[in-house]
C-alpha positions as CSV (number, residue, x, y, z in Angstrom):
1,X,99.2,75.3,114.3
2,X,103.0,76.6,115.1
3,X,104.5,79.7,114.0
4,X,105.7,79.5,110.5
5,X,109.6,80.5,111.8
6,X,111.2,79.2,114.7
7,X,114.6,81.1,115.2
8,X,113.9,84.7,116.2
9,X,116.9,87.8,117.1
10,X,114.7,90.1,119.5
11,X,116.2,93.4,120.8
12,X,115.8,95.5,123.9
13,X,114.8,92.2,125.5
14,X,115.3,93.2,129.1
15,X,112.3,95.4,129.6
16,X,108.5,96.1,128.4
17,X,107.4,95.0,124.7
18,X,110.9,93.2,124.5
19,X,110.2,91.1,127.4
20,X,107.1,90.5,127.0
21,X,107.0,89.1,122.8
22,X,110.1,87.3,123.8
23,X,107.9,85.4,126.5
24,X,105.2,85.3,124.2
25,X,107.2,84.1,121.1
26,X,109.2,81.5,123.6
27,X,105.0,79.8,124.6
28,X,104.5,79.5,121.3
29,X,107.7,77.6,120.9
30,X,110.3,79.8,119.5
31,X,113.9,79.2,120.1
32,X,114.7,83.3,120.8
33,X,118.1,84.7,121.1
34,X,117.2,88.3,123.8
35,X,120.1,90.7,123.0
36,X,119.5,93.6,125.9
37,X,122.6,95.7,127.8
38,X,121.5,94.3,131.5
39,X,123.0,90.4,131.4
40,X,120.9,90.2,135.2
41,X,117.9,91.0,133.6
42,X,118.5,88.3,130.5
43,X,119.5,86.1,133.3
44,X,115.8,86.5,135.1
45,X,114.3,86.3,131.4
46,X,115.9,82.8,130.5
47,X,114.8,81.6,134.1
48,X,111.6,82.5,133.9
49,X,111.3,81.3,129.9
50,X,112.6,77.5,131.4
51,X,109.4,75.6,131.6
52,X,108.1,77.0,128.5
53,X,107.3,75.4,124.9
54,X,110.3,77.1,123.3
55,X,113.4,78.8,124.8
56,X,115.1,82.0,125.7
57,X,119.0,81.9,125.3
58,X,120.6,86.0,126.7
59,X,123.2,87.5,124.3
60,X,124.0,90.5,126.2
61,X,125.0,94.1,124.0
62,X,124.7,97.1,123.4
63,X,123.0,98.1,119.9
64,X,125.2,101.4,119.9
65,X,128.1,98.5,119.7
66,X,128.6,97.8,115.9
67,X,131.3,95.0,116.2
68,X,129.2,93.6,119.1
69,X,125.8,93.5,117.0
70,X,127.7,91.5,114.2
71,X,129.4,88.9,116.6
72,X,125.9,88.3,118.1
73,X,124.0,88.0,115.1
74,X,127.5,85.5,113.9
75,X,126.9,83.8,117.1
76,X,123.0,83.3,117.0
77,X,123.4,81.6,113.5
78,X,126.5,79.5,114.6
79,X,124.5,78.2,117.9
80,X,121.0,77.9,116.2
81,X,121.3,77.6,112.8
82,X,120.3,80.6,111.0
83,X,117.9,83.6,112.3
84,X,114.3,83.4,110.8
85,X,113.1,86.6,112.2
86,X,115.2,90.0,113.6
87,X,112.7,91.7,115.7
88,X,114.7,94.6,116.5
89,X,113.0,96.6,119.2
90,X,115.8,98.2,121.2
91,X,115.0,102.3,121.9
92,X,114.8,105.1,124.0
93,X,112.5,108.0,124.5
94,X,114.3,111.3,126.2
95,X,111.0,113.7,126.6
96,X,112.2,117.0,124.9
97,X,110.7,120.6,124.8
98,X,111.3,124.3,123.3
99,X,112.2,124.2,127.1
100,X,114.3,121.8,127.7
101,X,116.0,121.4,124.2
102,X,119.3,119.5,124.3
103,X,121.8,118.7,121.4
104,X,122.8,116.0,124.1
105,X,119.3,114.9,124.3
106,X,118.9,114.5,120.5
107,X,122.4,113.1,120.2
108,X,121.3,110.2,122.6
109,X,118.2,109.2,121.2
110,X,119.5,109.0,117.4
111,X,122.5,107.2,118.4
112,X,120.0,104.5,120.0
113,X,116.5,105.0,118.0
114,X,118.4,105.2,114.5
115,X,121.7,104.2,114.4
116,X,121.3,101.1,117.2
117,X,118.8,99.9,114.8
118,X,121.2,100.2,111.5
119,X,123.9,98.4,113.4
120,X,121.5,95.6,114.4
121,X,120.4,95.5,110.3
122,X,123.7,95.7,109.2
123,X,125.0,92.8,111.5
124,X,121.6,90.6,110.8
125,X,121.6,91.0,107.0
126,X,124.7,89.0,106.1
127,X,123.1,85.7,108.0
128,X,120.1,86.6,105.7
129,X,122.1,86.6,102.5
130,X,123.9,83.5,103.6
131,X,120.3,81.9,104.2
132,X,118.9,82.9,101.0
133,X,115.8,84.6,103.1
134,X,115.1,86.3,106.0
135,X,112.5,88.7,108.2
136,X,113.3,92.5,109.1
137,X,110.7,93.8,112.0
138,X,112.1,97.1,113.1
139,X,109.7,98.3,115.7
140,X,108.8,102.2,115.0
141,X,105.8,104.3,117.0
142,X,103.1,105.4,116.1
143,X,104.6,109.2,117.7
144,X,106.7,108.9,114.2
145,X,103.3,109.8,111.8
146,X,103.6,113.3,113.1
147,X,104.9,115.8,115.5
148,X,103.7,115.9,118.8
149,X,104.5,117.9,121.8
150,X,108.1,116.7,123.6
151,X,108.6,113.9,121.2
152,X,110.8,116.1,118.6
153,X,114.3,113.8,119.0
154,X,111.8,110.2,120.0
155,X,108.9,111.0,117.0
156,X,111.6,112.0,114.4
157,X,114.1,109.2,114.9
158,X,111.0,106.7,114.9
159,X,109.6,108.6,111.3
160,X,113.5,107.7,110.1
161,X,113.0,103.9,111.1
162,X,109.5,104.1,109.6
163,X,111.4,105.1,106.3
164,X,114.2,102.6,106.2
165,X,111.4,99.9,107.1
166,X,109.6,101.7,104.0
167,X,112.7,102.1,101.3
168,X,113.8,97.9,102.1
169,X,110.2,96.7,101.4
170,X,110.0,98.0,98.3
171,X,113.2,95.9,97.8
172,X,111.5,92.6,99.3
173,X,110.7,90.9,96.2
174,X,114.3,91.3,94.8
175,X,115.9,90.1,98.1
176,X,113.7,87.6,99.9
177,X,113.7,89.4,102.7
178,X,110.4,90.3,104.5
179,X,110.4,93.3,106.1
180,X,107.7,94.9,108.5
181,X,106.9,98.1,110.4
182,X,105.3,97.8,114.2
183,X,103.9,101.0,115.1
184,X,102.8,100.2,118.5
185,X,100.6,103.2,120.4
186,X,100.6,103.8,124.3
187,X,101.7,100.6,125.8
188,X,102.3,100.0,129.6
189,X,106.2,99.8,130.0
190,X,108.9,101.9,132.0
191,X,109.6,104.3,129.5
192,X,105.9,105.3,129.2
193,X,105.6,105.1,133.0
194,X,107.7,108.4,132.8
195,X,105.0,110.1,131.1
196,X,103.1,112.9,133.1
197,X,100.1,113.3,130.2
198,X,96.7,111.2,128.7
199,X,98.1,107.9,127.3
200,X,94.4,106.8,125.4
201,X,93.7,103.3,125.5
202,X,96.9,102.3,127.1
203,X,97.7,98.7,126.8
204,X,99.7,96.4,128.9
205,X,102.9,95.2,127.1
206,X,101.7,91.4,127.6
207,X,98.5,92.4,125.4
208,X,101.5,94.0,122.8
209,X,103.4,91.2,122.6
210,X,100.4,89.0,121.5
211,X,99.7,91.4,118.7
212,X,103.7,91.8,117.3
213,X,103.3,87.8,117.3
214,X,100.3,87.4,115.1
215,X,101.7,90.4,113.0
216,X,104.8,88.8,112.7
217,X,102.7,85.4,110.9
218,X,101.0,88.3,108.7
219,X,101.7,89.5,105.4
220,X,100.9,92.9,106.5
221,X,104.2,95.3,106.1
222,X,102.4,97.4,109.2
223,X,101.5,96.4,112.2
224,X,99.7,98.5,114.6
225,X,98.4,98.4,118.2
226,X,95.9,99.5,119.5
227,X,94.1,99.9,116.4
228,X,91.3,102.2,117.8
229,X,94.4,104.9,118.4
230,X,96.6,104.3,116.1
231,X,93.8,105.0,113.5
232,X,93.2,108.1,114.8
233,X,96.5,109.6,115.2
234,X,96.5,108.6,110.8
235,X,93.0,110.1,110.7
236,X,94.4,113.1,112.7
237,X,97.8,113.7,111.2
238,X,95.8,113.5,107.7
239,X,94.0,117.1,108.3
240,X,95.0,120.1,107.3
241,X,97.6,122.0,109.4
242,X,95.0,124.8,110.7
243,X,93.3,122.1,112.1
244,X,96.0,119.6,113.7
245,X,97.9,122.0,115.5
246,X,95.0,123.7,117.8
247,X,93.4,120.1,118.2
248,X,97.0,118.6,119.1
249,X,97.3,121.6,121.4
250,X,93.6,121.1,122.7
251,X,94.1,117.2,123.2
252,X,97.4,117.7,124.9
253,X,97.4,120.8,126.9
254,X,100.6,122.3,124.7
255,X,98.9,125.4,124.2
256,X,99.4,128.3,125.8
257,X,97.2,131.5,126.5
């Protein structure tokens, strides 16, 4: 059987899970509009999505770009039709310390991580309205369920997507819209390449990509990856405080003394 949608928005298309669910949504035979900053790297996407079931077609932006966001999302609907699904993926991670703490730092991850993403909702929802229907997948992290060392500007702007993702489901039945939440774990992609600690069970971004796919054709308003990590982080975040911060220290060599 096909996928039950055929037009899909995806963001951050150039690199990692973008790439790679935009290849795997074009097999399946998905007419995908990739919206990245790097036009040579949507260029090597669309080639290499050529002999495939569906197709890739680059519009380059910036997320950070509001007026650019809506004439791509205007653009999309006027060249294919209508959107089905907006997987908006687009972020950043800026490691950041006690140590190394930077209003810069923080200033550059929410400006991508939270307000990139409103632009990219705010641009997609009119071609929703105009359709009657639609599909919101704003893709989160796992990092966002609780702090964790270095991620205080990447886990807190992903716990604010987690919560918009939240506050327009409970909206879904009034609007039409389906919305979703991917909480992916460690995957294999260049921003986790920077990493200099234990990534368990780190999966390659092709392996991702198949799961955002099959979540996309679920009901599920979460989708997680890999499910034997992401369970625990819940499982681990749900303990009391006296207990998660020495095992969090323990696990990730944070603590000193």
């Amino acid at each position: 059987m096909g996928l039950p949608f055929e037009r899909v928005w995806v963001t951050g298309a150039s690199a990692g899970i973008g790439r790679a669910t935009c290849l795997e949504l074009a097999r399946q035979g998905a007419k995908v509009a990739a919206t990245a900053r790097s036009e040579d790297k949507l260029a090597e996407l669309t080639e290499e999505a050529a002999p495939l079931a569906g197709s890739i077609t680059a519009y380059p932006g910036d997320i950070t770009d509001a007026p650019r966001m809506r004439d791509i999302a205007l653009g999309i609907q006027q060249d294919m039709g209508g959107i089905d699904v907006a997987l908006l993926n687009a972020g950043t991670y800026l490691p950041l310390s006690i140590d190394t703490w930077s209003d810069e730092s923080f200033a550059d991850t929410y400006r991508l991580n939270v307000q990139g993403m409103v632009h990219c909702i705010s641009a997609v929802l009119p071609v929703f309205k105009d359709q009657g229907k639609g599909h919101l997948a704003l893709v989160s992290s796992i990092a966002g369920v609780k702090g964790l060392p270095t991620s205080a500007a990447y886990g807190s702007s992903k716990a604010a997507v987690t919560h918009m993702a939240e506050a327009m489901r409970c909206e879904q039945a009034a609007t039409g819209i389906k919305v979703q939440v991917i909480l992916p774990g460690f995957i294999k992609t260049p921003l986790t390449d920077k990493n200099e600690f234990p990534m368990p069970f780190l999966m390659p971004a092709e392996k991702a990509a198949k799961r955002i796919v099959s979540g996309l054709q679920s009901n599920r308003f979460e989708v997680t990856f890999p499910k034997r990590f992401t369970w625990m982080v819940k499982a681990t975040a749900a303990l009391p405080d006296f207990i998660y911060f020495p095992i969090i220290g323990k696990l990730t060599g944070s603590s000193r003394g």
